[in-house]
SERO-4910 file (N, C-alpha, C, O; in steps of 0.05 Angstrom, whole numbers):
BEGIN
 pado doro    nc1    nc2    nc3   cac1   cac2   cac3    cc1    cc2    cc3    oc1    oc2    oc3
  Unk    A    164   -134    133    139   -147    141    122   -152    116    123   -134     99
  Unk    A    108   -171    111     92   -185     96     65   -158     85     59   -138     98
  Unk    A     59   -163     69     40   -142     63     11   -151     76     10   -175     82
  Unk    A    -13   -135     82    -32   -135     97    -56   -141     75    -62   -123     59
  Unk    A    -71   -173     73    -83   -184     57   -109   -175     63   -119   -190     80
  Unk    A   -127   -156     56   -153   -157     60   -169   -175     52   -161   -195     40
  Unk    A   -207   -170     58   -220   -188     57   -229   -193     22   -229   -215     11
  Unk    A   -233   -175     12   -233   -169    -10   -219   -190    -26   -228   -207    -42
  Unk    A   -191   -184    -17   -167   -203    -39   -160   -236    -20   -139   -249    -20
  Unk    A   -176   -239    -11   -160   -258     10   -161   -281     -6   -139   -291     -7
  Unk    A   -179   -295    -21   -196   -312    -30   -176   -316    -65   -163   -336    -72
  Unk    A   -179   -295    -76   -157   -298    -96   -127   -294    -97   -111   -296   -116
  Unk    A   -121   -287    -65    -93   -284    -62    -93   -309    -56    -85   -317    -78
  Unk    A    -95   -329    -44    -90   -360    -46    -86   -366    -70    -63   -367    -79
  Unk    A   -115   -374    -88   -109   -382   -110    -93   -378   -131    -94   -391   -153
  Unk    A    -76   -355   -123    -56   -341   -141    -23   -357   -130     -2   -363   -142
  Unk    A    -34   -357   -102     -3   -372    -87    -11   -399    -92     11   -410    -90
  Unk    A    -33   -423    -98    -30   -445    -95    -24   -457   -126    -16   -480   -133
  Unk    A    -31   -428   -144    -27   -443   -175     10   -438   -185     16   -447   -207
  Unk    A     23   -431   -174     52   -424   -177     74   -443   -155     98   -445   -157
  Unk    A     50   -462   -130     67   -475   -110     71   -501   -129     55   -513   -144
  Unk    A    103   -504   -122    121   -527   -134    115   -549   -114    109   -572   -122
  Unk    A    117   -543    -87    110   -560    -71    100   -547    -42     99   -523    -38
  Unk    A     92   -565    -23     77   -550      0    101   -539     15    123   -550     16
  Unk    A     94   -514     30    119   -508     47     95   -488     66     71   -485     63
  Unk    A    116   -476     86    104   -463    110    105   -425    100    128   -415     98
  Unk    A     90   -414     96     85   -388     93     76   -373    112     63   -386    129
  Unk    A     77   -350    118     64   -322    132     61   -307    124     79   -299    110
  Unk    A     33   -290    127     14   -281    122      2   -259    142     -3   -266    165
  Unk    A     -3   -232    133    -13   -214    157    -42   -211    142    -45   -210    117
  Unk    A    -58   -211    158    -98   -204    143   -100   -183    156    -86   -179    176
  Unk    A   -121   -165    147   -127   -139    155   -145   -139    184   -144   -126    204
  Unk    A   -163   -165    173   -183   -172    198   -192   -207    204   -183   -221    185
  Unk    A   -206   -223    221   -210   -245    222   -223   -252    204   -220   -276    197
  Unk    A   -243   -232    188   -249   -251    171   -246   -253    143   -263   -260    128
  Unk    A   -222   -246    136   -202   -239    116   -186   -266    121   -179   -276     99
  Unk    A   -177   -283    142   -163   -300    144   -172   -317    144   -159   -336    135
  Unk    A   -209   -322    156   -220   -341    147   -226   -346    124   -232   -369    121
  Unk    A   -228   -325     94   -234   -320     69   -214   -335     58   -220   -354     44
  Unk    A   -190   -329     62   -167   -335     57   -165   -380     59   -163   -398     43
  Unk    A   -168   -378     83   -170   -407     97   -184   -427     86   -177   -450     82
  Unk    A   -208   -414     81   -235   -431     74   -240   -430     37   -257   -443     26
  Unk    A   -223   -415     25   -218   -414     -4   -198   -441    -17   -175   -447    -10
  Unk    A   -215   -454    -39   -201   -473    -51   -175   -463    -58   -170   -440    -65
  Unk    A   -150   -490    -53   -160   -516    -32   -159   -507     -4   -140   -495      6
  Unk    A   -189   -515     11   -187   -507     44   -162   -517     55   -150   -533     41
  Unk    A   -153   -512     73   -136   -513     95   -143   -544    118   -167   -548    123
  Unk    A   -129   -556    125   -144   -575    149   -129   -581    168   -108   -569    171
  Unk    A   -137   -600    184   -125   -595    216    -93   -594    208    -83   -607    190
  Unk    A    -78   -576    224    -57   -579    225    -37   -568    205    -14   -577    203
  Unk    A    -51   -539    185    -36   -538    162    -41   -504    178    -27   -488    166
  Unk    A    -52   -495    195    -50   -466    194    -39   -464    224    -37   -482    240
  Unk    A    -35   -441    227    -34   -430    258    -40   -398    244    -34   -387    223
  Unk    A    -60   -388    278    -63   -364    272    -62   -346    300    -69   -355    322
  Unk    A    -55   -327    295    -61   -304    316    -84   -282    317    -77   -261    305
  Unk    A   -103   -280    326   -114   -248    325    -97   -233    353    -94   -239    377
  Unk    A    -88   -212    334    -86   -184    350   -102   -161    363   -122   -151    351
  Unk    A    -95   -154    385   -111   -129    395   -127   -119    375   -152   -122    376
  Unk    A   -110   -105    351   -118    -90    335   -129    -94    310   -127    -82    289
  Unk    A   -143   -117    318   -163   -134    290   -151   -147    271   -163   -164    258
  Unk    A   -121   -141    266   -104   -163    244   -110   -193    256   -124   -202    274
  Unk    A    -93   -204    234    -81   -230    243    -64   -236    235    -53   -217    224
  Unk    A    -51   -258    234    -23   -270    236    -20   -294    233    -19   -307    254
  Unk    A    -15   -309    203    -22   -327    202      0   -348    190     12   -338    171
  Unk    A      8   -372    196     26   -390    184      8   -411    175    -10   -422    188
  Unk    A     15   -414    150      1   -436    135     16   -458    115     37   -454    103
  Unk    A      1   -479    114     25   -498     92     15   -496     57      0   -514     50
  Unk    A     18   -487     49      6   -491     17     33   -500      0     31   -504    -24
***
């Protein structure tokens, strides 16, 4: 299983995966909480219709597929 991105790192854990992408592809992603995935989401370059899917869980994670 994917490691658990807090809110903290969410923001530079993108920009660490978008400066190394060769090209766009479909990734997953577990966040600690919702708004760790929005941090994540809303961090240059944002995300737009149709490039994420997400889940919240019972237990405050989320679950996230994204295209970068």
């Amino acid at each position: 299983m994917p490691e658990t991105i807090s809110e903290r790192d969410a923001a530079s854990y993108k920009q660490r995966l978008h400066s190394r992408a060769a090209a766009k592809t479909w990734h997953f992603l577990n966040f600690a909480s919702v708004q760790a995935a929005l941090d994540f989401v809303n961090a240059p370059p944002a995300q737009v219709a149709g490039e994420i899917s997400a889940t919240a869980r019972n237990d405050g994670t989320v679950g996230m597929f994204y295209f970068l």
